[in-house]
C-alpha positions as CSV (number, residue, x, y, z in Angstrom):
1,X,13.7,9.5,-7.7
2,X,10.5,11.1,-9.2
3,X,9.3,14.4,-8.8
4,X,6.9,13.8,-5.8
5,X,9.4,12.2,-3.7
6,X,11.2,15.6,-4.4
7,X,8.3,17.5,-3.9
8,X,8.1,16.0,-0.1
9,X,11.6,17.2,0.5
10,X,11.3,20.8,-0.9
11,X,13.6,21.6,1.7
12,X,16.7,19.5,1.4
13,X,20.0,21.0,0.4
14,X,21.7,20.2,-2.8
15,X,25.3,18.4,-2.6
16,X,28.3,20.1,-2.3
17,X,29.2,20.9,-6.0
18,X,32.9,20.9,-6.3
19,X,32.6,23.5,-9.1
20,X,35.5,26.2,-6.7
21,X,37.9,23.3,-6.6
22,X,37.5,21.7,-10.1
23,X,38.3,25.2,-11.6
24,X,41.0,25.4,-9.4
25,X,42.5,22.7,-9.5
26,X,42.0,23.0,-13.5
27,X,44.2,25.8,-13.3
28,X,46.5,25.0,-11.3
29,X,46.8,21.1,-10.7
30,X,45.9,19.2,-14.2
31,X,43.4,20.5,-16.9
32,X,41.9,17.7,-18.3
33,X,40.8,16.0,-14.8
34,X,39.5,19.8,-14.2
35,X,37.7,20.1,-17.1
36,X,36.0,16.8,-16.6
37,X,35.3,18.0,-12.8
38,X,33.9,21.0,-13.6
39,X,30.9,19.5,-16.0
40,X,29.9,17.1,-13.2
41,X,30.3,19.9,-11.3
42,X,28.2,21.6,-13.1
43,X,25.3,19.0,-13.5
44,X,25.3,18.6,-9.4
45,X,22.4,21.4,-8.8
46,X,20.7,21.2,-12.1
47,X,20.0,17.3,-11.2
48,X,19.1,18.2,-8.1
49,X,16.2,20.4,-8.8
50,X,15.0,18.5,-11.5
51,X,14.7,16.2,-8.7
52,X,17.4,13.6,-9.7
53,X,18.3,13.1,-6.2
54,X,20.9,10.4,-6.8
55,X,22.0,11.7,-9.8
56,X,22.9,15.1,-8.0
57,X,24.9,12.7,-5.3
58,X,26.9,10.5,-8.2
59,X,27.7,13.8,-10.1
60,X,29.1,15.1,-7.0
61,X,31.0,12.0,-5.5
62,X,32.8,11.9,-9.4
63,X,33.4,15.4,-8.8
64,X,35.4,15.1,-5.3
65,X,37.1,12.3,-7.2
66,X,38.5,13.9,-10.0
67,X,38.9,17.3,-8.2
68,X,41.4,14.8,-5.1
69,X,42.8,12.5,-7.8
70,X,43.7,16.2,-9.6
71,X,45.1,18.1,-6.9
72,X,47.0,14.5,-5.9
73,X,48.5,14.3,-9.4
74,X,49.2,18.1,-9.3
75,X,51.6,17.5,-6.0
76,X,53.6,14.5,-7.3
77,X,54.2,16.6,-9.8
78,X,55.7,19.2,-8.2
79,X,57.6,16.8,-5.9
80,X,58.8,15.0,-9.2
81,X,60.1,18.2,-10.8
82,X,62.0,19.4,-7.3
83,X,63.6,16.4,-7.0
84,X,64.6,16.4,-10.7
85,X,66.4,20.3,-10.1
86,X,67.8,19.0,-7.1
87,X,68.8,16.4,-8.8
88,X,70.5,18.3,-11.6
89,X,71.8,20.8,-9.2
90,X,73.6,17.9,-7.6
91,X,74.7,16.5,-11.3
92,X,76.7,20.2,-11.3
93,X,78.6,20.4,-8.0
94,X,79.3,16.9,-8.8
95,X,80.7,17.5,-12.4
96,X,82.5,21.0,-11.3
């Protein structure tokens, strides 16, 4: 998109950004999806009002991605690591 086809839409709202969640999830869920979430993240309204349109929209749609694909990885997990106490937990009763 160039500038005048921008221009024409002064009044369109950027995409969502993603940059809450990716920091987030960056703490909490996996850092190096995070990190790489929050610089698309961060290149979702700059893009946008240099009036790269569809750049704004990818950066955002790789954002979500990352930030889902984060928290996803973030709850296996934590599933992964409950079953492995319960697990051990079990291993002890079983061995008393």
């Amino acid at each position: 998109m160039t500038n005048q086809d921008f221009s024409t839409n002064s009044n369109a709202v950027p995409p969502k950004t993603w940059l809450v969640e990716s920091i987030l999830v960056t703490i909490f869920c996996c850092q190096i999806l995070g990190i790489i979430s929050i610089i698309y993240s961060a290149g979702v309204e700059s893009k946008f009002y240099r009036g790269d349109i569809v750049g704004a929209e990818n950066s955002s749609r790789t954002a979500k991605t990352l930030v889902i694909v984060s928290a996803a990885f973030g709850v296996l997990t934590v599933i992964a690591v409950a079953i492995m106490a319960a697990l051990g937990v079990f291993a002890g009763f079983y061995n008393s």
